[in-house]
mmCIF file of the N, C-alpha and C atoms, coordinates in Angstrom:
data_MODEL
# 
_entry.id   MODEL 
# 
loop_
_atom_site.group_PDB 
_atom_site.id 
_atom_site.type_symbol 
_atom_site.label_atom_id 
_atom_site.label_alt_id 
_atom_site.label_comp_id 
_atom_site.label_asym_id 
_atom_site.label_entity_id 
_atom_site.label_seq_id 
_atom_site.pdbx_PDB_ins_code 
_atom_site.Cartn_x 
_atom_site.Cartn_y 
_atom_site.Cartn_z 
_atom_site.occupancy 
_atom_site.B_iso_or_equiv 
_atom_site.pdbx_formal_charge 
_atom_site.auth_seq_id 
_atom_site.auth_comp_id 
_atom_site.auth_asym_id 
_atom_site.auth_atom_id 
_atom_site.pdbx_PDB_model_num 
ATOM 1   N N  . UNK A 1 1  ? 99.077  61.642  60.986  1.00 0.00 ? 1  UNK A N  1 
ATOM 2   C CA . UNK A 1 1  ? 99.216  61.368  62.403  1.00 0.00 ? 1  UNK A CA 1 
ATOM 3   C C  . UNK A 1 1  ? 100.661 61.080  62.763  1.00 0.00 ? 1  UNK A C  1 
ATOM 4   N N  . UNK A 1 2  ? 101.055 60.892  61.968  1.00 0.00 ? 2  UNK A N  1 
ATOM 5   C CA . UNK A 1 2  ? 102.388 60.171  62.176  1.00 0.00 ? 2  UNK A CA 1 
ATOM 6   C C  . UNK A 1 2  ? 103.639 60.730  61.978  1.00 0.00 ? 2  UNK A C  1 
ATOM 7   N N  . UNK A 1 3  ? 103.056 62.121  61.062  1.00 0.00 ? 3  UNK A N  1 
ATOM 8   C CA . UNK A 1 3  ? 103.731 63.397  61.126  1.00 0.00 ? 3  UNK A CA 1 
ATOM 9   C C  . UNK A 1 3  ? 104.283 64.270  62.480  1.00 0.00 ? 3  UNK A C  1 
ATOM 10  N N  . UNK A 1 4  ? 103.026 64.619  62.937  1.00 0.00 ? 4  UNK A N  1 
ATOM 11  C CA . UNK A 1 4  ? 102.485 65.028  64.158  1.00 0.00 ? 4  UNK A CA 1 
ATOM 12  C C  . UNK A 1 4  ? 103.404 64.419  65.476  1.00 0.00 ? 4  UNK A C  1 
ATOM 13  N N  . UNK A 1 5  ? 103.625 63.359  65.795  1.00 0.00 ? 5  UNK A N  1 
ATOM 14  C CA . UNK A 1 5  ? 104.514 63.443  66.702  1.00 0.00 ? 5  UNK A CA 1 
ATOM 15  C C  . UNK A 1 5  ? 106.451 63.570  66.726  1.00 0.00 ? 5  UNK A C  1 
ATOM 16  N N  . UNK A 1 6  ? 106.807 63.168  65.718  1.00 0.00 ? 6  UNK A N  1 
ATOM 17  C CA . UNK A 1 6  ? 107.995 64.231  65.407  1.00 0.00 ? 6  UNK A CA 1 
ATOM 18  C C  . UNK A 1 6  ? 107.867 66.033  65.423  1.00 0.00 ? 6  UNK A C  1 
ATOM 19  N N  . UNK A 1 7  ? 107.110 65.935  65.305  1.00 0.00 ? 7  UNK A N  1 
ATOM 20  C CA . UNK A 1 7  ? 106.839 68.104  65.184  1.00 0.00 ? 7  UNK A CA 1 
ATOM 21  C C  . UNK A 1 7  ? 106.300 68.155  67.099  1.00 0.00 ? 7  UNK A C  1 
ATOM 22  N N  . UNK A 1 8  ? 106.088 67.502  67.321  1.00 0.00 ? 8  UNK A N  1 
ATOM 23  C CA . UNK A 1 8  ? 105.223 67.733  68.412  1.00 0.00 ? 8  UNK A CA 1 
ATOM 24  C C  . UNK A 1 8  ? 106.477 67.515  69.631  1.00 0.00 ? 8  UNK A C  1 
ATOM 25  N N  . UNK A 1 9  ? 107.505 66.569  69.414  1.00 0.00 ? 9  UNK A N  1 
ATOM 26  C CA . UNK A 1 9  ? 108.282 66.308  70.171  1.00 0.00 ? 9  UNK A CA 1 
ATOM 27  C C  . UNK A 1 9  ? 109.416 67.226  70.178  1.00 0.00 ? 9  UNK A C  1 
ATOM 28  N N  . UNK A 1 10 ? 109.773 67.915  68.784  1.00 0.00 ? 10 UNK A N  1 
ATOM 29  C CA . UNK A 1 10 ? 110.644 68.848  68.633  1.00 0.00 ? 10 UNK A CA 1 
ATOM 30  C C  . UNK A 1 10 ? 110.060 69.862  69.555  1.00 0.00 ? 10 UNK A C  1 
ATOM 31  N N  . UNK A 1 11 ? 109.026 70.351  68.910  1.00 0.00 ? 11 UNK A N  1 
ATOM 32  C CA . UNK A 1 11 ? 108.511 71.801  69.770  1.00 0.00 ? 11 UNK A CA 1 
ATOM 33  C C  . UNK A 1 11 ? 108.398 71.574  71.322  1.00 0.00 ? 11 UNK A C  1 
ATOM 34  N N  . UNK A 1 12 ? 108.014 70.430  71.373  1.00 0.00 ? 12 UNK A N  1 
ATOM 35  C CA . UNK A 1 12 ? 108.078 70.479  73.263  1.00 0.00 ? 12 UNK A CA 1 
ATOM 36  C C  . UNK A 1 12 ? 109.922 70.283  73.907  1.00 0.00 ? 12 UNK A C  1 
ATOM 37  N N  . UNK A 1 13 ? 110.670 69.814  72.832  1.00 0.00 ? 13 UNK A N  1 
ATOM 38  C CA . UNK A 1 13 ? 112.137 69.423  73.195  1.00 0.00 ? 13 UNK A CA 1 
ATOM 39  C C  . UNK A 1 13 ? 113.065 71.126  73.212  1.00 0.00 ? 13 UNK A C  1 
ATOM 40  N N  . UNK A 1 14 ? 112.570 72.121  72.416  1.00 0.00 ? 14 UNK A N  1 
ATOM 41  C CA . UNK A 1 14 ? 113.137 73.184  72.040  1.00 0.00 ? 14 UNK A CA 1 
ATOM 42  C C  . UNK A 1 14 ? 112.263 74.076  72.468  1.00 0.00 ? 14 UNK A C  1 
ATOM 43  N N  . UNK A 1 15 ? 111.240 74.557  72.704  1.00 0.00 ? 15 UNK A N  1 
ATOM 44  C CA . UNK A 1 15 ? 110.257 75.286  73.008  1.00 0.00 ? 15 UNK A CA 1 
ATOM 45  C C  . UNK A 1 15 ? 109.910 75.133  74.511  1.00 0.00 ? 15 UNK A C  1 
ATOM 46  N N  . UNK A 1 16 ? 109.019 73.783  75.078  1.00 0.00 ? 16 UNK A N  1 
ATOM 47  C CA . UNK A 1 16 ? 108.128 73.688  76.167  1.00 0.00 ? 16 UNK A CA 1 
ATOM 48  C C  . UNK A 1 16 ? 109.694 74.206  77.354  1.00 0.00 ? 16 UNK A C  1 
ATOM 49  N N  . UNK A 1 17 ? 110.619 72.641  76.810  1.00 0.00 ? 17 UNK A N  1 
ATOM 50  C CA . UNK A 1 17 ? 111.182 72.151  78.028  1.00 0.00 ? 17 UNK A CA 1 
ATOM 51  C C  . UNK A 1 17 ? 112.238 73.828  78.593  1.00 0.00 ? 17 UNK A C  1 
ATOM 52  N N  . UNK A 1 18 ? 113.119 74.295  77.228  1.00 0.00 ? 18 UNK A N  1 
ATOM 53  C CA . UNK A 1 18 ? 113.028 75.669  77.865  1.00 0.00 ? 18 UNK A CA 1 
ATOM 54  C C  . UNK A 1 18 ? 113.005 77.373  78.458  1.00 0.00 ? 18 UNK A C  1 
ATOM 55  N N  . UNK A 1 19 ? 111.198 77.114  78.065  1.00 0.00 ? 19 UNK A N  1 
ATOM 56  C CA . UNK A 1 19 ? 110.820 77.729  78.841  1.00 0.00 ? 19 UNK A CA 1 
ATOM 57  C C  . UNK A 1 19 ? 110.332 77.309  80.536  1.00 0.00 ? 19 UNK A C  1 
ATOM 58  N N  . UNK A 1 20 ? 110.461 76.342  80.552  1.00 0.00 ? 20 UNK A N  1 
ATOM 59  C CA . UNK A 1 20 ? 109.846 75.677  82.086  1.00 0.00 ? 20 UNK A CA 1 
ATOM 60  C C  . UNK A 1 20 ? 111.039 75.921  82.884  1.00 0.00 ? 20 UNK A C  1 
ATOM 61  N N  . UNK A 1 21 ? 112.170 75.816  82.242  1.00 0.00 ? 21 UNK A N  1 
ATOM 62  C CA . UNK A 1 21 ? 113.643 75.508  83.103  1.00 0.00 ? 21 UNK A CA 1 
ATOM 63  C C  . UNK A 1 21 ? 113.934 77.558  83.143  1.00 0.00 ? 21 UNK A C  1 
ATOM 64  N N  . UNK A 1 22 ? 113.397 78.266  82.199  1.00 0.00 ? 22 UNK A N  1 
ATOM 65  C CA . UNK A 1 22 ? 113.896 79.441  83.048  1.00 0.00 ? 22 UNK A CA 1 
ATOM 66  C C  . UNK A 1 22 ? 112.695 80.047  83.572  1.00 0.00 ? 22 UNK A C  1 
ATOM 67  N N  . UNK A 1 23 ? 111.882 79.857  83.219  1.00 0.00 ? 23 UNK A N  1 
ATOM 68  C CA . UNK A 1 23 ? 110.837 80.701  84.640  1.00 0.00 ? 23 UNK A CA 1 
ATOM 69  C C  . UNK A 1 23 ? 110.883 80.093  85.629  1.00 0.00 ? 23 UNK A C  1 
ATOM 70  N N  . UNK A 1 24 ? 111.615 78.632  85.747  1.00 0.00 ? 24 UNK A N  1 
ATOM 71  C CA . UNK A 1 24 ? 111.770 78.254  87.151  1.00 0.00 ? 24 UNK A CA 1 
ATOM 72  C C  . UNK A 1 24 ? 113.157 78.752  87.669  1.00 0.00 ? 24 UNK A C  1 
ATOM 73  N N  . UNK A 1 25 ? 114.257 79.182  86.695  1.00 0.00 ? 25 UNK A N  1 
ATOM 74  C CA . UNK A 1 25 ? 115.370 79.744  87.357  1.00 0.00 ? 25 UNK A CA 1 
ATOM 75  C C  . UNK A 1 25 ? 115.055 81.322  87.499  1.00 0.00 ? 25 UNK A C  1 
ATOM 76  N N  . UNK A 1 26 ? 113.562 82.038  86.460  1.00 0.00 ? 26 UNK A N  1 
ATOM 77  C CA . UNK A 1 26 ? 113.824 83.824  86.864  1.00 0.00 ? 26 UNK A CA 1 
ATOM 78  C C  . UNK A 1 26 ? 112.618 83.647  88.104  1.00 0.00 ? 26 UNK A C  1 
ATOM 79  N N  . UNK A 1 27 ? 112.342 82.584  88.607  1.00 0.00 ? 27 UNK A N  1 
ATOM 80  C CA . UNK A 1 27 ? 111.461 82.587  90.005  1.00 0.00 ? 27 UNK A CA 1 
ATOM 81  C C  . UNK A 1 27 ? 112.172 82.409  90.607  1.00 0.00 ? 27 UNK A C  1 
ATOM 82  N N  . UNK A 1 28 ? 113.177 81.787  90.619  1.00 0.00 ? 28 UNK A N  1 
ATOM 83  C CA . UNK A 1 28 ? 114.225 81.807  92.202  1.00 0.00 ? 28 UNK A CA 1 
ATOM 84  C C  . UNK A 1 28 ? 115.000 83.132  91.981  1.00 0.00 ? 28 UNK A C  1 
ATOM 85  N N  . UNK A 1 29 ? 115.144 83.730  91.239  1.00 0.00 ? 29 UNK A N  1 
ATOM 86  C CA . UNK A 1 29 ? 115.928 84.948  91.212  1.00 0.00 ? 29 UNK A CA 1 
ATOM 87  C C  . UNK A 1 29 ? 114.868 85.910  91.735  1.00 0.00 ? 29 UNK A C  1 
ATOM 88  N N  . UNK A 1 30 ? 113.861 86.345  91.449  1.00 0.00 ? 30 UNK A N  1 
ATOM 89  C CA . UNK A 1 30 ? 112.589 86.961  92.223  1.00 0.00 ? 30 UNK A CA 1 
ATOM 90  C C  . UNK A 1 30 ? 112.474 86.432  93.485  1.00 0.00 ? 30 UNK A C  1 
ATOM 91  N N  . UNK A 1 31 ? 112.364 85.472  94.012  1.00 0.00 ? 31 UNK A N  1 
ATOM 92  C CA . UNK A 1 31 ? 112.461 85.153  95.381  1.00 0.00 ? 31 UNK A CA 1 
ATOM 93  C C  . UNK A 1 31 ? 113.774 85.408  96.099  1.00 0.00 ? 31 UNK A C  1 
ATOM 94  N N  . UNK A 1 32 ? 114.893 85.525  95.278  1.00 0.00 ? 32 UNK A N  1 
ATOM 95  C CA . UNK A 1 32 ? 116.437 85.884  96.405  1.00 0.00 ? 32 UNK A CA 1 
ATOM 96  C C  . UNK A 1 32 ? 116.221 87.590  96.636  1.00 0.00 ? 32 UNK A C  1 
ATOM 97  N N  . UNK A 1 33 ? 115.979 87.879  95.473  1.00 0.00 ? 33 UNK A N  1 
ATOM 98  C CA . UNK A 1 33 ? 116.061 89.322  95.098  1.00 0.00 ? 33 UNK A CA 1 
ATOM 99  C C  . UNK A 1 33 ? 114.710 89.917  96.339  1.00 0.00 ? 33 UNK A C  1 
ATOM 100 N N  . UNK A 1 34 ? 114.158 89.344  96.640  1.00 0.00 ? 34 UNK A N  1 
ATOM 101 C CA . UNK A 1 34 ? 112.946 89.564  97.485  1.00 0.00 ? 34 UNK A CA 1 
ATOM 102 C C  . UNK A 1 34 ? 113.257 89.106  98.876  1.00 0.00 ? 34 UNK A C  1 
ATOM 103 N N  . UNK A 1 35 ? 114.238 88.324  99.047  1.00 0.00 ? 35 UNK A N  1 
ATOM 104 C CA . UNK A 1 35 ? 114.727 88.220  100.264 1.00 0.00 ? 35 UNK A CA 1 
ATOM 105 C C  . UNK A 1 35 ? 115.530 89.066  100.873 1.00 0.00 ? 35 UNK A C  1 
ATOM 106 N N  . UNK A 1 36 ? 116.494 89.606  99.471  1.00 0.00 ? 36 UNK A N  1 
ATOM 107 C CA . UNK A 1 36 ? 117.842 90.203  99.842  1.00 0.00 ? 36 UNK A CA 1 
ATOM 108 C C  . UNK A 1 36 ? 116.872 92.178  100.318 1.00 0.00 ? 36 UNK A C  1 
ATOM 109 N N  . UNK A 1 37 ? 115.678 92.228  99.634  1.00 0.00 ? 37 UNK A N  1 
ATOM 110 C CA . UNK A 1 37 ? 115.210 93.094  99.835  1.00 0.00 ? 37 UNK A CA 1 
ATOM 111 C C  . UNK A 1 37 ? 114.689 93.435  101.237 1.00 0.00 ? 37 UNK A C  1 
ATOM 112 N N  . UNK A 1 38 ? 114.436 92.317  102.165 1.00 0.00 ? 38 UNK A N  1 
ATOM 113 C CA . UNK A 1 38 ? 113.568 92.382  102.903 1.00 0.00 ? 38 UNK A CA 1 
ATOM 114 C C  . UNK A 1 38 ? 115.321 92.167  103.979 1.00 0.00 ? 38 UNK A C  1 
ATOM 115 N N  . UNK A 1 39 ? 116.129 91.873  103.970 1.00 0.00 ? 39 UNK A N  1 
ATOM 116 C CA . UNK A 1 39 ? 117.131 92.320  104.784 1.00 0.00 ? 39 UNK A CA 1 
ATOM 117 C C  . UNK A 1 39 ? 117.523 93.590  104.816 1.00 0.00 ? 39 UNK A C  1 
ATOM 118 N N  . UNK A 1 40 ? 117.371 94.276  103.980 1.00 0.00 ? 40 UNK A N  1 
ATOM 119 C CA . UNK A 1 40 ? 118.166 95.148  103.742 1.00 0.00 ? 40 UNK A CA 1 
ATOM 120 C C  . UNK A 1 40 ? 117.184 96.304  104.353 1.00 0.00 ? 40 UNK A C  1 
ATOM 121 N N  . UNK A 1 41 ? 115.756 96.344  104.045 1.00 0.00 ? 41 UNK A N  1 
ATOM 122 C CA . UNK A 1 41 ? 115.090 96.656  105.160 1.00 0.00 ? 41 UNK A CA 1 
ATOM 123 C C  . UNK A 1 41 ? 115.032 96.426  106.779 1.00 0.00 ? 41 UNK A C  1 
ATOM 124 N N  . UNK A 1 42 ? 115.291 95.487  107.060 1.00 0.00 ? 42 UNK A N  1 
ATOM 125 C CA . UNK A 1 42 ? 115.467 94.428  108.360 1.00 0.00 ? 42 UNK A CA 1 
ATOM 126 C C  . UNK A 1 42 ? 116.676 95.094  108.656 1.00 0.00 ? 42 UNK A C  1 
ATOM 127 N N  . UNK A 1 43 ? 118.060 95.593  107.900 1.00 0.00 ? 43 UNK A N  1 
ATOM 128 C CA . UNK A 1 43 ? 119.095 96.707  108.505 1.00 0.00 ? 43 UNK A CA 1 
ATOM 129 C C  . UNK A 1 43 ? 118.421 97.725  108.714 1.00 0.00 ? 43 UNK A C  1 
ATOM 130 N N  . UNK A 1 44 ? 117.785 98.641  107.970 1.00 0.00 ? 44 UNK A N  1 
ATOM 131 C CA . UNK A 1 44 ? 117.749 99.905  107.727 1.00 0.00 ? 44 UNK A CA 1 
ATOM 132 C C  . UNK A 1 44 ? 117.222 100.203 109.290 1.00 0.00 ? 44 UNK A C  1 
ATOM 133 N N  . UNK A 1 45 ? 116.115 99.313  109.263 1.00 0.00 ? 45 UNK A N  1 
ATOM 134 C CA . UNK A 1 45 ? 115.050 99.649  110.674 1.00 0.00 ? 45 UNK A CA 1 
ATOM 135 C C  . UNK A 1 45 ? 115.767 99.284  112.051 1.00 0.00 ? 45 UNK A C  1 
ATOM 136 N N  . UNK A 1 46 ? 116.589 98.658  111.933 1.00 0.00 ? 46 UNK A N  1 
ATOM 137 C CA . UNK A 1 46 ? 117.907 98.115  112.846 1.00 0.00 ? 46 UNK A CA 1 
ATOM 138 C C  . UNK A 1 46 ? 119.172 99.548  113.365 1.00 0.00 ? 46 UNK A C  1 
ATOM 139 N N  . UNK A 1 47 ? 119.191 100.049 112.333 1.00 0.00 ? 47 UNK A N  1 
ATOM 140 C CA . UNK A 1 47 ? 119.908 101.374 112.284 1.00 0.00 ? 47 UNK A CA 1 
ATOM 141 C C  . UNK A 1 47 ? 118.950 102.240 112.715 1.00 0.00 ? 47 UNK A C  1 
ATOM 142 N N  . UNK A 1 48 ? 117.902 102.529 112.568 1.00 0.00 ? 48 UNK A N  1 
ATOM 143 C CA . UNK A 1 48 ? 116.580 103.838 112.628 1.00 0.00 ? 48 UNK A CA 1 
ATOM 144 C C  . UNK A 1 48 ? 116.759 103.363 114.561 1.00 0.00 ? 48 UNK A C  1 
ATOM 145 N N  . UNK A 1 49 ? 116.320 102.278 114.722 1.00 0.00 ? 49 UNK A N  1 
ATOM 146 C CA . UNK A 1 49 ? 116.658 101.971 116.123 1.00 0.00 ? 49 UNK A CA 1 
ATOM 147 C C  . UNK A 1 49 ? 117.772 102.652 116.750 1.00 0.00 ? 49 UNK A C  1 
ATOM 148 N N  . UNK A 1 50 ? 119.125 101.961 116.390 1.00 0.00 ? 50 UNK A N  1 
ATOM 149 C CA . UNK A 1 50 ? 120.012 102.549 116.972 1.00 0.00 ? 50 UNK A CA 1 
ATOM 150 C C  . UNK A 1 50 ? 120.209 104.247 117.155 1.00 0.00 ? 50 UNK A C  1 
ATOM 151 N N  . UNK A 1 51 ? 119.909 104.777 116.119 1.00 0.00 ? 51 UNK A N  1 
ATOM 152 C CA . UNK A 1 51 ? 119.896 106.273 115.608 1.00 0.00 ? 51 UNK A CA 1 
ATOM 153 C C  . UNK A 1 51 ? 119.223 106.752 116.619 1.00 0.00 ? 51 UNK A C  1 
ATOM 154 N N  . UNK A 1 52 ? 117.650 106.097 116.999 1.00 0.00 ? 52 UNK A N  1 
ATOM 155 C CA . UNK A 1 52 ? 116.670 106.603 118.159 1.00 0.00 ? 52 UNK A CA 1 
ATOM 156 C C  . UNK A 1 52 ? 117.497 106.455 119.338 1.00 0.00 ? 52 UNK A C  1 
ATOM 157 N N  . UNK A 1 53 ? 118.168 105.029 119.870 1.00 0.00 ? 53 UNK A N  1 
ATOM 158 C CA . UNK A 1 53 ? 118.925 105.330 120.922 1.00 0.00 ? 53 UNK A CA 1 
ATOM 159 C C  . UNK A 1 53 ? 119.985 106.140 121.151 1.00 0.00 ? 53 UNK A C  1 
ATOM 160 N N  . UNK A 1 54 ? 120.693 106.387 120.110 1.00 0.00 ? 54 UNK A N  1 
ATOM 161 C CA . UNK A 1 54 ? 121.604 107.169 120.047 1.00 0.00 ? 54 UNK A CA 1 
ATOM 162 C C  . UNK A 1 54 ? 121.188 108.547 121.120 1.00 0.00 ? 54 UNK A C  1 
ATOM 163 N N  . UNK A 1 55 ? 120.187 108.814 120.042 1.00 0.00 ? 55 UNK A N  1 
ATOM 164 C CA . UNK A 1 55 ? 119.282 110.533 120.375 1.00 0.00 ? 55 UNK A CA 1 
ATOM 165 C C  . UNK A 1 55 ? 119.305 110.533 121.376 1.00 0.00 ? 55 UNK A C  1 
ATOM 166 N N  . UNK A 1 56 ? 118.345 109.209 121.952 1.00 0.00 ? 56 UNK A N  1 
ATOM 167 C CA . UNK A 1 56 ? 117.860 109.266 123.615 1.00 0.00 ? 56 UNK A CA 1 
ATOM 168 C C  . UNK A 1 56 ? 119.022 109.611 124.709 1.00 0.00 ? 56 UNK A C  1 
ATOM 169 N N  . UNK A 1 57 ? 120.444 109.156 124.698 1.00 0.00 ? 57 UNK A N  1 
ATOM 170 C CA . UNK A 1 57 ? 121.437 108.989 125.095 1.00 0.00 ? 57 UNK A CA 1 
ATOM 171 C C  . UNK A 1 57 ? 121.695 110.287 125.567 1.00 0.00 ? 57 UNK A C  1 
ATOM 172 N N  . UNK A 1 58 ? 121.736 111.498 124.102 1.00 0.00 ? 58 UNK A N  1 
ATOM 173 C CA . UNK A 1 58 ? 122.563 112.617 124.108 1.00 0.00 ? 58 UNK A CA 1 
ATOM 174 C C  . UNK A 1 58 ? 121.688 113.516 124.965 1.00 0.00 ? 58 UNK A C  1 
ATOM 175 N N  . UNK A 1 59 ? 119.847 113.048 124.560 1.00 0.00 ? 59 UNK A N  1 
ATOM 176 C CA . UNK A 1 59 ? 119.148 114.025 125.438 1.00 0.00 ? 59 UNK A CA 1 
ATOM 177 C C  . UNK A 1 59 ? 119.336 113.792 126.699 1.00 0.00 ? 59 UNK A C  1 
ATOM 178 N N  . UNK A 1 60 ? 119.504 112.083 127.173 1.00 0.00 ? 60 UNK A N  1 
ATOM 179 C CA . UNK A 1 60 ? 119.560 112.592 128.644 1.00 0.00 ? 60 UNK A CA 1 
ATOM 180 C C  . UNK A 1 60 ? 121.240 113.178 129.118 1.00 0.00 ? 60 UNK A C  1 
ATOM 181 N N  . UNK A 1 61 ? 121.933 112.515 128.490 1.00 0.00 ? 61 UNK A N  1 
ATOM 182 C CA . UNK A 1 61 ? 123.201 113.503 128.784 1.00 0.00 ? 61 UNK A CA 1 
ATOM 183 C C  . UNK A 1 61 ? 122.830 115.226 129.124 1.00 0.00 ? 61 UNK A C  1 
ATOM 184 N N  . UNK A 1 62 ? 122.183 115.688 127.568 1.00 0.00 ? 62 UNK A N  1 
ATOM 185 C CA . UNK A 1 62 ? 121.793 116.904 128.096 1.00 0.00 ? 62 UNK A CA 1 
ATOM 186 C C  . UNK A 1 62 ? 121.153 117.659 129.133 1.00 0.00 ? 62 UNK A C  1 
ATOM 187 N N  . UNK A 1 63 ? 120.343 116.634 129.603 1.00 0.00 ? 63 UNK A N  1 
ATOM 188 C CA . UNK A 1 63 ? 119.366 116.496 131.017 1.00 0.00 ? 63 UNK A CA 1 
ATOM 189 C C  . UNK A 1 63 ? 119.861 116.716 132.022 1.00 0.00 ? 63 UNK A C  1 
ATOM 190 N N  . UNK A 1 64 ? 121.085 115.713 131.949 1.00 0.00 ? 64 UNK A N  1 
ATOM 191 C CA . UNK A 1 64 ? 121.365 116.145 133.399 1.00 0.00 ? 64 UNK A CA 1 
ATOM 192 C C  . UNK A 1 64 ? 122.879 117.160 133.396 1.00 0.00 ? 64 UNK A C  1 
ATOM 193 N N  . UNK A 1 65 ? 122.974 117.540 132.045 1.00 0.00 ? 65 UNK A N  1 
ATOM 194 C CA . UNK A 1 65 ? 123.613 118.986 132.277 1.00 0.00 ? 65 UNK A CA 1 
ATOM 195 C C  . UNK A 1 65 ? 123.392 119.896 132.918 1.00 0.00 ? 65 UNK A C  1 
ATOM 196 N N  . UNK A 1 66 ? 121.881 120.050 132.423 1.00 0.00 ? 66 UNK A N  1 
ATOM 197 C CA . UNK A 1 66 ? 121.126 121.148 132.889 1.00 0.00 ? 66 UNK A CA 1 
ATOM 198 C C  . UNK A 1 66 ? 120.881 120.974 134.244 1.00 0.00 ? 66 UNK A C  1 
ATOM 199 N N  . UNK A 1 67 ? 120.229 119.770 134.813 1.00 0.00 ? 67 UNK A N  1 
ATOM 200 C CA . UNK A 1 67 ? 120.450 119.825 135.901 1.00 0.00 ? 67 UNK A CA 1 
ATOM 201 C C  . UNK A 1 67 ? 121.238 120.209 137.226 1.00 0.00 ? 67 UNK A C  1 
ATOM 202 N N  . UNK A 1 68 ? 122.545 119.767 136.562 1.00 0.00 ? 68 UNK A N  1 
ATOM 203 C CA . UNK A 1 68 ? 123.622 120.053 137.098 1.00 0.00 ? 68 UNK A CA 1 
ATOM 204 C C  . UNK A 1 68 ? 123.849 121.508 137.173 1.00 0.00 ? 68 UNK A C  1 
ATOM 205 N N  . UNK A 1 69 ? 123.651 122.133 136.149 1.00 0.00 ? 69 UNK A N  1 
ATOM 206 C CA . UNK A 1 69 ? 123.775 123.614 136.073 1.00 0.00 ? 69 UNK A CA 1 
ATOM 207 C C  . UNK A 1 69 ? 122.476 124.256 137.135 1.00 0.00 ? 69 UNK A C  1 
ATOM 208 N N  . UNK A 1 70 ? 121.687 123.896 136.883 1.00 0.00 ? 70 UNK A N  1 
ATOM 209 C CA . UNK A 1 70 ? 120.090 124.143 138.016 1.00 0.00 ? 70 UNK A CA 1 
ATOM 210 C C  . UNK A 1 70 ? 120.807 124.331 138.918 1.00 0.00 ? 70 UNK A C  1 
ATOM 211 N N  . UNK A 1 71 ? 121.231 123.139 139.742 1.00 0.00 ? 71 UNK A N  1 
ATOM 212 C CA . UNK A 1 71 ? 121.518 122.922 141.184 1.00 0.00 ? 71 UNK A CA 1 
ATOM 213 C C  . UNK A 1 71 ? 123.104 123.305 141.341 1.00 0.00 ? 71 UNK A C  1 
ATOM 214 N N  . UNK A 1 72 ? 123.541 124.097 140.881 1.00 0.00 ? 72 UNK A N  1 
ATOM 215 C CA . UNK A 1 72 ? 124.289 124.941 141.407 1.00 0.00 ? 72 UNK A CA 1 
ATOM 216 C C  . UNK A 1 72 ? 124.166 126.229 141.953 1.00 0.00 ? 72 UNK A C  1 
# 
C-alpha cells in the first residue's frame, strides 16, 4: 500500500497533469482556429456582397445607356 502512492503520484505528476494542460491548450487552439475560420468566411460573403453591388451598378449604368440611345 505504501508502495502505491509514490507510483501513483509520479504517474499523475508526469502523465495525468500533462496531458490535462495540453488538451486544454490544443482546445483553445481549435476554438481560435474556428473563429479565425468563421471570419474569414464573414469576409468572403462581405466581398460576394460587394461584387453583387458592384454588378448591379454597371447594369444599371448599362440601362440607362440604352436608354439614352432609345430616346434619341
Amino acid at each position: 500500500m505504501n508502495v502505491l502512492i509514490p507510483i501513483v503520484s509520479v504517474l499523475s505528476l508526469f502523465v495525468a497533469a500533462p496531458v490535462i494542460v495540453f488538451s486544454f491548450i490544443l482546445g483553445l487552439k481549435k476554438s481560435d482556429n474556428e473563429t479565425k475560420k468563421l471570419q474569414y468566411q464573414k469576409e468572403m460573403l462581405e466581398l460576394e456582397v460587394k461584387k453583387e453591388e458592384l454588378q448591379l451598378r454597371r447594369l444599371e449604368a448599362e440601362s440607362k445607356q440604352y436608354d439614352r440611345l432609345i430616346n434619341e
